[in-house]
Each structure stands twice: as structure tokens, then as C-alpha cells.
C-alpha positions in Angstrom: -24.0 82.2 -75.8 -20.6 84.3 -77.0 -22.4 87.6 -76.8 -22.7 87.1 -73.2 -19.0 85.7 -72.6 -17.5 89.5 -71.8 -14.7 90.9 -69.9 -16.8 91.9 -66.6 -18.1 88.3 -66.6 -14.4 86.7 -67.2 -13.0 89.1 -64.5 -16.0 87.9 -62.0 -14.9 84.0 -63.1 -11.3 84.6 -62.5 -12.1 85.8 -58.7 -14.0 83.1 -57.8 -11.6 80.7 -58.9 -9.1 82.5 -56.7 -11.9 82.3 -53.8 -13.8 79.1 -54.2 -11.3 76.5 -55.9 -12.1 74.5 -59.4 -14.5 72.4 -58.2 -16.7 75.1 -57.5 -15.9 77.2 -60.4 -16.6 74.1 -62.2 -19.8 73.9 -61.3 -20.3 77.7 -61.3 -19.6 77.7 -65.3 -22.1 74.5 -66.0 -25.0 76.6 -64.1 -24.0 79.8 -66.6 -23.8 77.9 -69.6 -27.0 76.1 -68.6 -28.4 79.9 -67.9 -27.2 80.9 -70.9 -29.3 78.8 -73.0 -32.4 80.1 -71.5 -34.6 83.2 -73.6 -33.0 86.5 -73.4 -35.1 89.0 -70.6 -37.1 91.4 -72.5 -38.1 94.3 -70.2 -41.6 95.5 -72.2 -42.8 98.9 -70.6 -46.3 100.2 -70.4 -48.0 100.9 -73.5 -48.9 105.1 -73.9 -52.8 104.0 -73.1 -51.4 102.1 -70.2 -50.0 105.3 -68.9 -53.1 107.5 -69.7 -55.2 105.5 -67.8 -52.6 105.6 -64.8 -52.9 109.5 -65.6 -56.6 109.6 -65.4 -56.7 107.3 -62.3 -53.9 110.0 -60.4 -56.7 113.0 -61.2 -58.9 111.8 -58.8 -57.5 109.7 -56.1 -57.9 110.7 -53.1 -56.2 111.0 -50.7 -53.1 112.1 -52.4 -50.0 110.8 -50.7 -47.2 113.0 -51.5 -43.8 110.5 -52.4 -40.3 111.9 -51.2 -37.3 111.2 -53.5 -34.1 111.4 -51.9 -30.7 111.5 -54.4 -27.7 111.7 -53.1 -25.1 112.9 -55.6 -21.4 113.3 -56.0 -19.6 113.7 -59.2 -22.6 112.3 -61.5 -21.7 111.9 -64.8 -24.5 114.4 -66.2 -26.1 112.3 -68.9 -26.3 109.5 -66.6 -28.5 112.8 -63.7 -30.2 113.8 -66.7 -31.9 110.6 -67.6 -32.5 109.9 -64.2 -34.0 113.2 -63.7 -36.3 112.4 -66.8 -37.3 109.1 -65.3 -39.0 110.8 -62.4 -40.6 113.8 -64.4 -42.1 111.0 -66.4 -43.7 109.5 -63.7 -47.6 109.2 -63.9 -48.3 109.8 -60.2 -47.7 113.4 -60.1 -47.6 113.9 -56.3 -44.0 113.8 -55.3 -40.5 116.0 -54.6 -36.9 115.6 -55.6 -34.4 116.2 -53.3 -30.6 116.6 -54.8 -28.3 116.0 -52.0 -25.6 117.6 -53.6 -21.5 117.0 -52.0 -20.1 117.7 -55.6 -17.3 120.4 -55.3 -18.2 122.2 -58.0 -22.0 123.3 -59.7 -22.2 120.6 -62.2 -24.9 119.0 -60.8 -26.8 122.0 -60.2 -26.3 123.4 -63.9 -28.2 120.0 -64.7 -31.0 120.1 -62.2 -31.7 124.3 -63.3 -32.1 123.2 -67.0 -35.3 121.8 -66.0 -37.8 123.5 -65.0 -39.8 121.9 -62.1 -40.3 122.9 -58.8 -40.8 119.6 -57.2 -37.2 119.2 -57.5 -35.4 120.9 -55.0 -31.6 121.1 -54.8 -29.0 121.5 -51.6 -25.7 121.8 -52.1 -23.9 119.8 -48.7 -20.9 122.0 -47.5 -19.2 118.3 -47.7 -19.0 115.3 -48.6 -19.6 113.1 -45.8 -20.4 109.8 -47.0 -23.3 108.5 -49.0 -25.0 107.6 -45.6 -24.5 111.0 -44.3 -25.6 112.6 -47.3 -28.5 110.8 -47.9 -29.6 111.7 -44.1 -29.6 115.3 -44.8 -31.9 114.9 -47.7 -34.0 112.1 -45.7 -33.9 115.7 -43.3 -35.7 117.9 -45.8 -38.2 115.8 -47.1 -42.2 116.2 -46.4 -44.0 113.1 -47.9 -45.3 111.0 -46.1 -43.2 108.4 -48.1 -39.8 108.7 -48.8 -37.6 106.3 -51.8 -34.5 106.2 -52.2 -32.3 106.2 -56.1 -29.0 106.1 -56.9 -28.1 109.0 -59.2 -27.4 107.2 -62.1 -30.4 104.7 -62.3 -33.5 104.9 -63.8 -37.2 104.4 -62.4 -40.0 103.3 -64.6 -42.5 105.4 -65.6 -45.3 103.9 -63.4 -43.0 103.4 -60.4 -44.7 106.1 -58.0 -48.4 104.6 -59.7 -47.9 101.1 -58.8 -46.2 102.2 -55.3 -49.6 104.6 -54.4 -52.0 101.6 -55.8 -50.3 99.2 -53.3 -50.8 101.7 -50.7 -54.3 102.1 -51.0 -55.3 98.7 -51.5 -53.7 98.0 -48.2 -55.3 101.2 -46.4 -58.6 99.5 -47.5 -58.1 96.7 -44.9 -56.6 98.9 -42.4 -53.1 97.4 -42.6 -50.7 100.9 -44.2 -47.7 99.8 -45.4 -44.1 100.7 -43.3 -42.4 99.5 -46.0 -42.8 98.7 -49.8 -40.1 97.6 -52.5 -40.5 96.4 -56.3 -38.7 94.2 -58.5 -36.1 95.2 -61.3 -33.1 95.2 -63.7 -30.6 96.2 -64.8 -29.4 98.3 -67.8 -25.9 99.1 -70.2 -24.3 102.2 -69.6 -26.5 104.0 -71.8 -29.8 102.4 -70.6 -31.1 100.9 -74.0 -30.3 97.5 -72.9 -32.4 95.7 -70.1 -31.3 92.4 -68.3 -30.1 90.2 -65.5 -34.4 90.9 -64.0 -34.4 90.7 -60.1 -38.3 88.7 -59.5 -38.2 89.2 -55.8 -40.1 86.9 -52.9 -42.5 88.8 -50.9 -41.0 89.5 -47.6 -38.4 86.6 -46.2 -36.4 87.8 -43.1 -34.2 84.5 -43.1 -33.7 85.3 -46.6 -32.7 89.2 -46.1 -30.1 88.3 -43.7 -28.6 86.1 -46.8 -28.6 88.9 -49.3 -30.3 92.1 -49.5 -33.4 90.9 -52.0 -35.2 94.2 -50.9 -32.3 96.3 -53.4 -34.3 98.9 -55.0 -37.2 100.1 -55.7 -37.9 101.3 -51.8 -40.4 103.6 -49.9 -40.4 103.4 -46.2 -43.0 105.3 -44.4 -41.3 109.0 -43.5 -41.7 108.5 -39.6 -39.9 104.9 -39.8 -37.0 106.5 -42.0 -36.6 109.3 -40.0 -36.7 107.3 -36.7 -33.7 104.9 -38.1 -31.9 106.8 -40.5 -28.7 105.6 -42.1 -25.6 104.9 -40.5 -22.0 105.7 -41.6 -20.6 102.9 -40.1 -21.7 100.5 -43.3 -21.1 103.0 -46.0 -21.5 100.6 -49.3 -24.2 98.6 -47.4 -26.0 101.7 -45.9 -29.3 100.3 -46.9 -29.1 97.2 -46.0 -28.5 97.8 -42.8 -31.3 100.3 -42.7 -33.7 97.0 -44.5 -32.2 94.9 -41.6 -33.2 97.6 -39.0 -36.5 98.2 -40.6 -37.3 94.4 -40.5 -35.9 94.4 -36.7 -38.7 97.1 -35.7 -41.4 95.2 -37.8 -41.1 91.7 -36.1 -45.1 90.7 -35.6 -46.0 93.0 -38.1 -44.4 91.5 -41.0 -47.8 92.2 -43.0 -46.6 96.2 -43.3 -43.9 94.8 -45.7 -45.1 95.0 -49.2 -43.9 93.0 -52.6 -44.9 95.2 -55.5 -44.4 92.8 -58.3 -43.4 95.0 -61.0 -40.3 96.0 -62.3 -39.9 99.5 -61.3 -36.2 100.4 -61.6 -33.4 99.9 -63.8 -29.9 100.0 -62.3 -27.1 101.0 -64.1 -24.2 99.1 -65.1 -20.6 100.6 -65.3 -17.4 99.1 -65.1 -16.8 100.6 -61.5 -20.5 99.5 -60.3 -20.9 96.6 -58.1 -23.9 95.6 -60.7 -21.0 94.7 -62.9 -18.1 94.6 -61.5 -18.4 93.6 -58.0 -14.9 93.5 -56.7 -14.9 97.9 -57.5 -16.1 98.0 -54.0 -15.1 94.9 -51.6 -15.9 96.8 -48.5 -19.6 97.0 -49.7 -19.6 93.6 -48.8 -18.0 93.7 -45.9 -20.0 96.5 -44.2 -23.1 94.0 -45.4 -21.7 91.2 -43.5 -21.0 93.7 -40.5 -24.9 94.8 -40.9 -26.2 90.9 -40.5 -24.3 90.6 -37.5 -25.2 93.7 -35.7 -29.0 92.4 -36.6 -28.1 89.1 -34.8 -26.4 90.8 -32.1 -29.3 93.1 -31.2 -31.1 89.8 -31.4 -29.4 88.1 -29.1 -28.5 85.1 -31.3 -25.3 83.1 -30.4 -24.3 83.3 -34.1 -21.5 84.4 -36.6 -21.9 85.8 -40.2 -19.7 84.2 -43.1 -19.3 84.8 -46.6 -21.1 82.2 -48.7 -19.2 81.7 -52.4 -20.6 84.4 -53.9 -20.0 88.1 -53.1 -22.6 89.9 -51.2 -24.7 86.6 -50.0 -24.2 85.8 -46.3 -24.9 82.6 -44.1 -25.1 83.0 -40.1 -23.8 79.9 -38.3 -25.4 79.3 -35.2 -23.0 78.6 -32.0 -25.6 76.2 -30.4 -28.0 74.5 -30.9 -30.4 76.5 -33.3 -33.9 76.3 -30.9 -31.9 77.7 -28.4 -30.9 80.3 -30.3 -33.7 80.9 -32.1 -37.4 80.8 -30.3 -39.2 81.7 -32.9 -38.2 78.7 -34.8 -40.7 75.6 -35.0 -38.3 73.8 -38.0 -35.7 73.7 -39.7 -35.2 71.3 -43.4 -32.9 70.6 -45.9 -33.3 69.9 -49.8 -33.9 66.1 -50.3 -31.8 64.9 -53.7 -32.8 62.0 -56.2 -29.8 61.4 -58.6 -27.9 64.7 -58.0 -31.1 66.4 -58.6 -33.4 68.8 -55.7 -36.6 66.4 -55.6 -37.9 68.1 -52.4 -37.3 70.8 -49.2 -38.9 73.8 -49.0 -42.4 73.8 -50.7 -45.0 76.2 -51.5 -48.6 75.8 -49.5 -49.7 74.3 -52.6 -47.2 71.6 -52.4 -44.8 73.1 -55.1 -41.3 72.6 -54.3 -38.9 75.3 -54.8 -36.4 74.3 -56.5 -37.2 71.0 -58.0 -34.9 69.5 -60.6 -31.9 72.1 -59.8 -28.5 70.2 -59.8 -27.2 70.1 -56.1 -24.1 71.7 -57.1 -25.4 74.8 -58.7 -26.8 77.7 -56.8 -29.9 78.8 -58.4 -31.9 81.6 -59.5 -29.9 84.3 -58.4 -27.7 82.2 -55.8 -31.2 81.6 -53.8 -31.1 77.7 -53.9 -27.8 77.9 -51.9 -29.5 80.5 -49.3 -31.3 80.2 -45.9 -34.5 81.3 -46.0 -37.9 81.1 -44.4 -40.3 78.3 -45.7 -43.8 78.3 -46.3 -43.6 74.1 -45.7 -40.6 71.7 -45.3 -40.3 67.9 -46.4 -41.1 65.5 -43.6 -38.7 63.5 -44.9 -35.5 66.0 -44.4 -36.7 68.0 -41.2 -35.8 68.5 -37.6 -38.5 69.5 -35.4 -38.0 71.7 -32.4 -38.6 69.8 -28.7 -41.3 71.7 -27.7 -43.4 71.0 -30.7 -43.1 67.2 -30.4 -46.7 66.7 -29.1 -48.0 68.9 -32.0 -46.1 66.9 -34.4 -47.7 63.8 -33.0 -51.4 65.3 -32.8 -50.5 66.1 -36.7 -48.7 63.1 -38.1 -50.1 60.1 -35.7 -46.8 58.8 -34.5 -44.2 60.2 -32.1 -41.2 62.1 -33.0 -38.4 59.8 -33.6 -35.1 60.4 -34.9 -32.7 57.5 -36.7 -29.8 56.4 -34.7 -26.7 59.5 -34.7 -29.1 61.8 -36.6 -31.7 64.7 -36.0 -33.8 64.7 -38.5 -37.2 62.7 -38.6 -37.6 59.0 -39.1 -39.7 58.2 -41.7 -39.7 54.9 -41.3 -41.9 54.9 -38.6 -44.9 56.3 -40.9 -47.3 53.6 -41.9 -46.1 52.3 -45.5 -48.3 54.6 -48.6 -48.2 57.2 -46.3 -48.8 61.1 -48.2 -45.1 62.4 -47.3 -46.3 65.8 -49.5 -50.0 66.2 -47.4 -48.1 65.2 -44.0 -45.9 67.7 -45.3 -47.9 70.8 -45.8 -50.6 69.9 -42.7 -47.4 69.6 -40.1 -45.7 73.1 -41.4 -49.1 74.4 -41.1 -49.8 73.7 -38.2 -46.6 74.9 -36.5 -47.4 78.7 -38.4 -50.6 78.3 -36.7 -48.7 78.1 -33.4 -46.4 81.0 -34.3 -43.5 79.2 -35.7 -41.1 80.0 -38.7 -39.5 77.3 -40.6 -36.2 77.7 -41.6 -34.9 75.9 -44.5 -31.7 75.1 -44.8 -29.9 74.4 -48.3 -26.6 73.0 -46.4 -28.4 70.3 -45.0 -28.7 67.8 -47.8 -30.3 64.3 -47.6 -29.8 61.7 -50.4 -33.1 59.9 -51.3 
């Protein structure tokens, strides 16, 4: 537990006292300690026959699409371009380009990109620097794939990044459905990328949760036509793709199903004491411009709604100004977590009755804050759930009685339901049936009920 008691992480605990009070902290430090104890991340890459086999596959699939990387640089430390450069030449999909969107005053980063010798990467040197948004937009400008990624100039992508990214591609052009958008789990790494940690296991694609936190992060391809279309915006420099996630997700409403989970580990982001992977007060108005991206997506929505800070840095929480199913048409539900002894013991759930969560102290925050998050729900607990108006006479096709609601609350009464009744099976049939009639379900982690 001591080698993981460091100055970054002291710095981070200090800040949140001075944001969130002790009790908060209090509870922040049990969840570490408790974290703590759990086996270290070990980030194994694929073996060499792994990666001849990927090789072997590359030589004959067809069609070939042709990946776009777009790096925008400015002052890069050059061991940290080199090793990023390496990353891509290593990858085992061969069909791509480099772009070097270069606002460093002097040649630094072209001396590095000339010492090797490859001409799918291409170099521009920007007459200025105009922001990483900017930047990145004139290299989005040059590329030709029909893909295009984006990487930071220090991190690193795995060797079968581009592999897994073109597998997922095809599988999905098999069933007519091409991807729009595709990201992949990850890490992070020390400054001189020999140590791997902190691993980022993402959820396929959760809108509600994306406006909490930007889960989507790296690795990213977006279809070149989609990219192009949006583009980045300098207005939310340090957030610039978030905001371009947010507006991606905005144009892909209905067609959620173009958003692809690779689940693999594909890139390793590099830690530094002036990165916001470890230290995330070097660049407060990341944060902010992510807030400001959340609430020009609700805006263009139309939702009566305001975004606010949550306890920890860069997750978000829009509260609604009315009432929610006025806001929100597209939701059926919303739930809360249900707690047994200061324990999670039911909310959201998986289709297979699983419940996320279960067994999480109610004061801690979770797997990477998620627990404390709105998100999207596959099912919610009929015991902790308010059901919108309009879906009353489905919820009384489903569960046999009519919606009724305890005196001075919204949720559902369950003591209505005959006695033995399946809460888990009315559960997961109700929730179904409401995505069978094109509702989300929102789950809400502020709105606790005590069992």
C-alpha cells in the first residue's frame, strides 16, 4: 500500500479536501485504501505469434481500409515523439498515414520525424500555434483514410491497435451496420512507459454516461466524413474531444449501433507531473471547457437543464429544471440504488439480472467514480423506480397492478405487489418492455432508497 502513497496522489487528496469537506475526503481515503488492497494491473501484450498471425491476416484482407493518424505537436519532449512514433511503426495493420501537425517554433520535431525513414508519415509544420483544436483541424484537413484517430504526442498505442480497430470494422460491415465511430479501452503508463496501470475497462456506448465523464478518452477512429463534417472547436481547448464525442453522439441519436466498444487495451497514456492523467489540477480549465461541452449538448437538445461539477474533477451531473419527462422524451424511467446496511443491494442491473454495483459502500464512488454517475440502464429495480405517465398502462399490462406511488413520494409502491412476488423477473420484464417501446432508463445514483 506505501508504494502507491506518492506526492501526485497526496497533492490530488489535499484538493479535494479543500473542495469536498472531511466527510467526503473521509470516505474518499477508505475507498483508496480498500482499492489499494486489490492485485496490482498487469498490462500483458500480445505474444510475437500473436502478432504474426495479425501480420498474415493484414496480407490478405480485403478491402484494405486505409487508417488516418492525426498528431498534433508543440514542444514534445523528443524521447517521449520517438516512442510514440515507434508505437505506430509497430503496428501490425500496415495500411495507415501519420500526420505531424507541427506549431513548434523551432525543427525539433521535424529532426525527429526525418530520422525515420517512412513515408506514411507525413509532416507540416503550422505557421502557428493556434490551439490544439486548431491544430489538430489542419491535420484532420490533410488526411485521406477513410478513418481518422486521434493521439496525443506523447502516448503510446499498442501494437495491434490499428488490427483490432480494422477487425471490428469488418465484422460490422458483414451485417451491413459500418461503424461512425469506434474507441478501445486503456492505461496509463510512468514517464518513461515501462510501467502500466490505473486500466480504463470501458462500457459499450452509454450517452447518459458520456455526459458524466468522457469514458470514450482514447483510443478513437471516427469515420473521415463524420470528423470532417464536425471538426474541433477552439472554444473547449482542453476538452476539444469531448466536445467533438458529445457532438458525434448528438448526430448518431437512433443510430447508436454505429458506436463501437473494442474491448482491448489499445493505448497507454502518459503520465507527467504537468498531465491531467496525474496531476489533474495542471489544467483546471480542461474541466471547465468539459463542463461548457455538456451544456452546449443539452442546449442544442433543448433540455431545461444545468451542468455541475460532481466531487471529482472532470465528472459532470446535469440537473434537470423540471420535471425530468418533460424534459426528457426519450425517457421511459428513471431509478436509484436500493441500500441494505450501507451497502448497494440493487438499481441498475444487467439483462441477466446482475446488478451493477452490488456490495459497494453508499459512500464511496466506485470503479472509476462510475457508481456516483448517471447513466443509461439496461434494467432498473422495481422497487427504487419512477415510471414516466405515459407508460402507466404498459406498466400495468407488465406487472398486473396499476401504478401507484406511496403517499409524498414518486417512486413505485411495492406494496401493492402480491406478497412472494419476483421483484428481480418484474424487474428485467418491465425495463424490457419500455426498450421495446423506445425508452431509455436513466439510473440515477443520487436517488437512494434504504431497504
Amino acid at each position: 500500500m506505501l508504494k502507491r502513497i506518492n506526492r501526485a496522489n497526496l497533492k490530488k487528496t489535499i484538493y479535494y479536501l479543500k473542495r469536498n469537506g472531511l466527510k467526503n475526503t473521509y470516505y474518499t481515503i477508505l475507498e483508496r485504501l480498500a482499492a489499494s488492497r486489490q492485485p496490482l494491473y498487469r498490462f500483458i501484450p500480445p505474444d510475437e505469434s500473436e502478432l504474426e498471425r495479425q501480420r498474415r491476416d493484414c496480407r490478405v484482407w480485403e478491402p484494405g481500409l486505409t487508417f488516418s493518424i492525426v498528431v498534433p505537436c508543440y514542444r514534445t519532449v523528443p524521447g517521449h515523439l520517438l516512442k510514440m512514433l515507434e508505437s505506430v511503426l509497430h503496428q501490425t495493420y500496415p495500411r495507415w498515414e501519420l500526420i505531424l501537425a507541427d506549431a513548434t517554433e523551432d525543427d525539433s520535431v521535424e529532426r525527429v520525424q526525418a530520422s525515420l525513414s517512412d513515408s506514411r508519415i507525413r509532416y507540416v509544420h503550422l505557421t502557428e500555434n493556434a490551439g490544439i483544436a486548431e491544430n489538430t483541424n489542419r491535420g484532420v484537413e490533410l488526411a485521406s483514410g477513410e478513418y481518422i484517430g486521434l493521439l496525443d504526442h506523447d502516448d503510446l498505442l499498442t501494437p495491434d491497435a490499428l488490427y483490432c480497430m480494422a477487425a471490428a470494422i469488418d465484422q460490422r460491415k458483414r451485417i451491413k451496420k459500418e461503424p461512425m465511430l469506434l474507441y478501445s479501452d486503456e492505461d496509463k503508463c510512468n514517464s518513461e512507459g515501462t510501467v502500466f496501470y490505473e486500466p480504463n475497462f470501458k462500457e459499450d456506448f452509454n450517452l447518459d454516461l458520456l455526459l458524466s465523464n468522457n469514458f470514450i478518452c482514447h483510443f478513437m477512429l471516427m469515420e473521415s466524413s463524420l470528423i470532417r463534417k464536425l471538426m474541433l472547436r477552439k472554444k473547449y481547448d482542453g476538452a476539444q474531444d469531448y466536445d467533438l464525442f458529445l457532438r458525434a453522439a448528438a448526430q448518431l441519436v437512433g443510430q447508436e449501433d454505429r458506436i463501437i466498444h473494442v474491448p482491448n487495451v489499445l493505448y497507454h497514456w502518459r503520465c507527467h507531473t504537468s498531465s491531467t492523467a496525474e496531476n489533474p489540477q495542471s489544467k483546471l480549465y480542461a474541466y471547465d471547457a468539459g463542463r461548457l461541452a455538456v451544456q452546449d449538448f443539452a442546449e442544442r437538445r433543448g433540455w431545461q437543464a444545468k451542468v455541475v461539477d460532481t466531487a471529482h474533477l472532470g465528472f459532470y451531473r446535469l440537473e434537470y429544471q423540471n420535471d425530468i419527462f418533460e424534459i426528457r422524451e426519450d425517457l421511459g424511467a428513471i431509478g436509484g440504488p436500493l441500500i441494505h446496511k450501507g451497502k448497494i443491494s440493487g438499481g441498475r442491473m444487467a439483462e441477466d439480472g446482475h446488478v451493477y454495483y452490488e456490495g459497494l459502500n453508499c459512500h464511496f464512488s466506485g470503479y472509476l467514480h462510475r457508481a456516483s454517475l448517471h447513466q443509461n440502464a439496461e434494467a432498473l429495480d422495481i422497487r427504487n423506480i419512477c415510471v414516466r405517465k405515459e407508460a402507466w398502462g404498459l406498466f400495468q399490462d407488465v406487472v398486473g397492478v396499476p401504478w401507484q406511488t406511496p403517499p409524498g413520494q414518486e417512486i413505485f409502491d411495492v406494496t401493492v405487489l402480491p406478497e412472494k412476488s419476483d421483484f428481480k423477473a418484474l424487474s428485467l420484464t418491465l425495463s424490457q418492455a419500455l426498450h421495446k417501446a423506445g425508452y431509455k432508463l436513466l439510473y440515477l445514483p443520487e436517488k437512494k432508497r434504504e431497504l
